[in-house]
N, C-alpha and C positions, 0 to 999 in steps of 0.2 A: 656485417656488411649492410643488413638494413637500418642500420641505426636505432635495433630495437633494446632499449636497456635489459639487462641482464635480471631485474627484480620483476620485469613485467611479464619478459618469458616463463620467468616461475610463476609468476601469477596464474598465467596462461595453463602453466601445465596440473598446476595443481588443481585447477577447475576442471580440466581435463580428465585430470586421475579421477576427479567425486563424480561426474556427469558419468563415467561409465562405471563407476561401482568399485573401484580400484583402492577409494578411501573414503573413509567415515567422516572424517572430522570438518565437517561443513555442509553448507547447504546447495543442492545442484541445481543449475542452472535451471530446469522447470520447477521445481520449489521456490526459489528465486522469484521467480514470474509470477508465481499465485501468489506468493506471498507480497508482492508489489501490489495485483490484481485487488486483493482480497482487503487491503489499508484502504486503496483509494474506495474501492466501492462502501468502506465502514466510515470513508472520512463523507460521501456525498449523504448516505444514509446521517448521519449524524447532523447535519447541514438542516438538512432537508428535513428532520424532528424540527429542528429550532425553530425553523419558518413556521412548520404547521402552532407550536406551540407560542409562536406570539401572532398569527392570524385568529386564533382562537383565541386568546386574550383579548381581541383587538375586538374582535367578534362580539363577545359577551359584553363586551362593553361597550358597545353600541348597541345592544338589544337589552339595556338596563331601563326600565321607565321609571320620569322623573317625579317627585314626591310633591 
């Protein structure tokens, strides 16, 4: 009656069943999140090495005196 497909409700339910502990086999919905959480914050940290690592390049090589 809602027009909700039948493979989404299982969807649905099976997230269901791991969110309260009912089943094993996958990851629940707050592990989900940290694990989204926890990518992006290793994807900005990873970023954020590069810059320092060519500011620092960029650095030394401007405090090189000429010969």
């Amino acid at each position: 009656d809602l027009g909700i497909s039948d493979s989404c409700l299982r969807g649905w339910l099976k997230q269901a069943n791991i969110d309260e502990g009912r089943r094993d086999d996958g990851l629940s919905t707050a592990e989900r999140d940290e694990l989204v959480k926890l990518r992006r914050e290793l994807r900005v940290a990873k970023m954020e090495i590069e810059i320092l690592k060519r500011a620092s390049a960029y650095f030394a090589a401007e405090n090189v005196l000429p010969k």
